[in-house]
C-alpha positions as a printed NumPy array, in Angstrom:
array([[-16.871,  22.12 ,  13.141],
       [-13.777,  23.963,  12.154],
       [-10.4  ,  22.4  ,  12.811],
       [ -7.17 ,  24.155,  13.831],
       [ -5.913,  22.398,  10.154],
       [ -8.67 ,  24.314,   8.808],
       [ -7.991,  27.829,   9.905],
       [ -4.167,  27.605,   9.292],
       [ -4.864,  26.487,   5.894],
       [ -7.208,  29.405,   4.664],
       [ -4.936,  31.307,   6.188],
       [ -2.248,  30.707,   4.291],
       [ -3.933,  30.576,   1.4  ],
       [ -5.018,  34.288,   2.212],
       [ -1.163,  34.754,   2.772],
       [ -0.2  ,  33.096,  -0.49 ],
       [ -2.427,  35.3  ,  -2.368],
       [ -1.274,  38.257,  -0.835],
       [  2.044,  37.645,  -1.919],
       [  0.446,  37.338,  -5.172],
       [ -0.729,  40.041,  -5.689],
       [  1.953,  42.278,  -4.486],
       [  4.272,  40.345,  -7.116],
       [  2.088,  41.335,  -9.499],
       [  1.552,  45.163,  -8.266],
       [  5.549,  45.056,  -8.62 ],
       [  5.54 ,  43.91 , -11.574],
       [  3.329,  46.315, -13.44 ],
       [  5.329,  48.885, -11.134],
       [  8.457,  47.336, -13.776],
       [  6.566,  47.145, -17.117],
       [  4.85 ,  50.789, -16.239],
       [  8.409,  52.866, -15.518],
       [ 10.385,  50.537, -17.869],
       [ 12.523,  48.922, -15.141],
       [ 12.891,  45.492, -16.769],
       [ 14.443,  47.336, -19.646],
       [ 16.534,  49.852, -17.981],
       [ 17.73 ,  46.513, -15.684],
       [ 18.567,  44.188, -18.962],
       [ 20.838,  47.156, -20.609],
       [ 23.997,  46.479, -20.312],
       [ 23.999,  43.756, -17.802],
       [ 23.807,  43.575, -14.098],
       [ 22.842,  46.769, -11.862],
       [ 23.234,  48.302,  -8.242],
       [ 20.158,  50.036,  -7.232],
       [ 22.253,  53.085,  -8.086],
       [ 22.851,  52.218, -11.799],
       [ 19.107,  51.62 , -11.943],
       [ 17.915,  54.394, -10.858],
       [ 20.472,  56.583, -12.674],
       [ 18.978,  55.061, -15.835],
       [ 15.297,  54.904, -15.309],
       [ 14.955,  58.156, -13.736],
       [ 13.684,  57.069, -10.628],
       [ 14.715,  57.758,  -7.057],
       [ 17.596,  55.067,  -5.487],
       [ 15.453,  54.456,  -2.94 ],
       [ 12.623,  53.205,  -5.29 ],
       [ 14.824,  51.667,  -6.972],
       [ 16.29 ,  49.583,  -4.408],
       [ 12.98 ,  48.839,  -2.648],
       [ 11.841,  47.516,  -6.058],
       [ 14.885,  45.551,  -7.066],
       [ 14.976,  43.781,  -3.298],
       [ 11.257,  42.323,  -3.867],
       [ 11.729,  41.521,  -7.339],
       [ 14.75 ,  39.24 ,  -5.731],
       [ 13.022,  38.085,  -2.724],
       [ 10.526,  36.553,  -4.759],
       [ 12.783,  35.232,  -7.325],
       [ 11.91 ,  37.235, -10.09 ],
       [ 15.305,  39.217, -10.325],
       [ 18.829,  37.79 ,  -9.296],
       [ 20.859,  39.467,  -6.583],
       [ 24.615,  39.01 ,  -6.675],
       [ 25.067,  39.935,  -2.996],
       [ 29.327,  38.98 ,  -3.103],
       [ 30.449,  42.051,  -3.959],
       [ 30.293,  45.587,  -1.563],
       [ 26.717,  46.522,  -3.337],
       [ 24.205,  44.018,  -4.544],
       [ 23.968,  43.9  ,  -8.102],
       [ 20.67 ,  42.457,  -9.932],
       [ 19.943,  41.408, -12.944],
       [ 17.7  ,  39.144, -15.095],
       [ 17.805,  35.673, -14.968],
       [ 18.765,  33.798, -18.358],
       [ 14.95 ,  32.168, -18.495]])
């Protein structure tokens, strides 16, 4: 017999992986257009300066920096008027 415990725990293992794999879609999304590079020159970026220097779209841009923050990949220095991202140290 299948427990309420069970069914909330596969599904958030199914949720868990989903996240997964979009952090990992997003991530080739960075290595394929060069976004991890364009991001680490010179220092923090808006989603403006980003896009500026990759050659991509703001929009894109700022969709992709947002998740890469949300999930703790990128750092978001929200005190100013416009976030600014950047690399963490590690």
């Amino acid at each position: 017999m299948t427990t309420n415990t069970d069914a909330e725990d596969f599904a958030e293992r199914m949720f868990s992986s989903a996240l997964g794999y979009f952090d990992i879609l997003s991530i080739y999304v960075g290595l394929r257009l060069e976004l991890y590079g364009a991001l680490n020159a010179g220092g923090s970026k808006t989603s403006h300066e980003l896009a500026e220097r990759a050659g991509i779209h703001e929009r894109y841009a700022r969709e992709w920096l947002e998740q890469q923050a949300t999930r703790g990949i990128l750092h978001a220095d929200v005190t100013g008027p416009e976030p600014r991202f950047s690399l963490p140290a590690a």
